[in-house]
N, C-alpha and C positions, 0 to 999 in steps of 0.2 A: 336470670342470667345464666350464660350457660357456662364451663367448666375451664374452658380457656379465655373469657374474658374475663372469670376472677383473677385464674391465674396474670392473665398483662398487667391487672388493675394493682393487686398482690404484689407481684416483680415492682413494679415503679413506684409502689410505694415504698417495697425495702428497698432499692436505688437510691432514695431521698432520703434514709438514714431513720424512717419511721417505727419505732420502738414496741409503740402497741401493732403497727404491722408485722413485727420482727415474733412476738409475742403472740398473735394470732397464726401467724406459719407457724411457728416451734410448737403449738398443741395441736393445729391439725395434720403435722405430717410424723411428729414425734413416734408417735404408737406405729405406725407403718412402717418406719425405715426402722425401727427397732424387729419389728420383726423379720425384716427382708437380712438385717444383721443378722439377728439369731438363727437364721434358715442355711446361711453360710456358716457361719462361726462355730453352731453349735454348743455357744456357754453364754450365760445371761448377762454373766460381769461384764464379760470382754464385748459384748453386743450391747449393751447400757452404755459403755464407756466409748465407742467406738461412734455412737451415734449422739453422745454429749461432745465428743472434740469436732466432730463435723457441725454440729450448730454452733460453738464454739468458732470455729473458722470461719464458717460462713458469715459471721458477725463482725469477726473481727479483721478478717479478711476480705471483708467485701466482694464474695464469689457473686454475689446478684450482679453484680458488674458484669459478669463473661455470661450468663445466661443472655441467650436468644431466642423468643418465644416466636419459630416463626411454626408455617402448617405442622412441620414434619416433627416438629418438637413442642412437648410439653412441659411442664415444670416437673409433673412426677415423674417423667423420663428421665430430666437432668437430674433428680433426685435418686433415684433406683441407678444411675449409673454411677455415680459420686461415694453412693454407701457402697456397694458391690463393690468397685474395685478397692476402696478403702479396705475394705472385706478380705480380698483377692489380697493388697499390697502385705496385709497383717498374717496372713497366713503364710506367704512368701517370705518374710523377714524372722517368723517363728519357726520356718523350717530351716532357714539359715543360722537361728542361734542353737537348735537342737544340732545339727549336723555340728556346729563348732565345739557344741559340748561332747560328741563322738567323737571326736576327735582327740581330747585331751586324754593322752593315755596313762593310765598309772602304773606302776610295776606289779604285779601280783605281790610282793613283798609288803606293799603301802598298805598301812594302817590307819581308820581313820582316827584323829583326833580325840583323845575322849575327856578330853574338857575345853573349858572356853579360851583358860590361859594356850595350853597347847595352838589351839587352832588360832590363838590371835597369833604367836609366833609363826606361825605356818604362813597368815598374810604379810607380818612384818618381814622375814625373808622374802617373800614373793616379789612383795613392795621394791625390796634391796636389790633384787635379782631385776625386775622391769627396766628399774632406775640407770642400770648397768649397761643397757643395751643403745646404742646408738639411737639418737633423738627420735628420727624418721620411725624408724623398728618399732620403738616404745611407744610412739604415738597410735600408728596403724594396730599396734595388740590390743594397747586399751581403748580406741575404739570398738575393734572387733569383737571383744570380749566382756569388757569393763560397760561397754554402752550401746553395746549387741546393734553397732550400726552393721549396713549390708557394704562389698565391695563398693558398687559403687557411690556409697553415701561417704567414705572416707576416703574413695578419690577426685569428689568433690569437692570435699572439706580440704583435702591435702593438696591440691590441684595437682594431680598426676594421674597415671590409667590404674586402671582396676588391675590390671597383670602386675603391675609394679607393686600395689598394694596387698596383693595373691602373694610375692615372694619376701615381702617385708615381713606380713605373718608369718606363714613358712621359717622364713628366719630365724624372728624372734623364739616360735616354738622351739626349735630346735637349739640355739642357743639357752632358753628358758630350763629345757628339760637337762640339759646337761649341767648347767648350776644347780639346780632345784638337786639334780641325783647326786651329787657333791654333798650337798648340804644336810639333807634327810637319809641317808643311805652312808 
């Protein structure tokens, strides 16, 4: 048999919900897309983890569904492009939570914490200070921050544009930092 009629054979039987199908894909393609992750990513965790929630989805999301096995496509095609940008989406979102962390500026004066009690204080004002900020505001930081979503995944979630959700942060920082220097200073 040759390599594309396992593949059709393969696809329609995960289509029909076939388990030891699902179970025969997941160990012949496993070790592959693991390393096409690792090739991007560069760390074994985040490459192990990245190609467990793609088999994860694809099960539980029924991607065999949108797969079209015609000449010009393969399975390991749609495979190789599924991890990759998964690959691509993860590195994009990791560069947007590192920039957000740049962004948080501290006074040269700030100390850090040097115990647990200290620094629980330091979240429980934070917590007070978030709390403080008009609903929208508070929402968009702690996404942005709290659950390192990207602009436009909290103005999805918030149903509004990305620029409105760009000056909500903005806001809130700015509002944030000025409590915060009150309070600590």
């Amino acid at each position: 048999m040759s390599a594309s009629i396992n593949d059709i054979e393969l696809l329609a039987q995960l289509k029909s919900g076939s388990v030891s199908a699902f179970q025969y894909f997941y160990e012949s393609y496993r070790q592959w897309l693991y390393v096409t992750a690792y090739t991007i990513l560069k760390n074994e965790t985040e490459a192990q983890e990245l190609v467990q929630d793609f088999f994860i989805d694809f099960w539980q999301k029924d991607l065999s569904a949108r797969i079209d096995l015609s000449s010009t496509t393969s399975l390991k095609n749609f495979l190789f492009v599924s991890v990759r940008n998964r690959c691509l989406n993860k590195i994009a979102k990791d560069a947007t939570r590192n920039k957000r962390l740049k962004d948080i500026i501290l006074p040269e004066t700030y100390t850090i914490p040097q115990s647990r009690l200290e620094n629980n204080e330091l979240k429980e004002q934070l917590e007070t200070a978030i709390s403080q900020l008009p609903e929208r505001q508070s929402m968009a930081f702690r996404l942005a921050y709290q659950e390192n979503k990207t602009r436009k995944e909290i103005a999805a979630f918030m149903d509004t544009t990305e620029e409105t959700v760009k000056k909500q942060v903005a806001n809130a920082l700015k509002t944030l930092r000025a409590s915060l220097k009150k309070i600590l200073f």
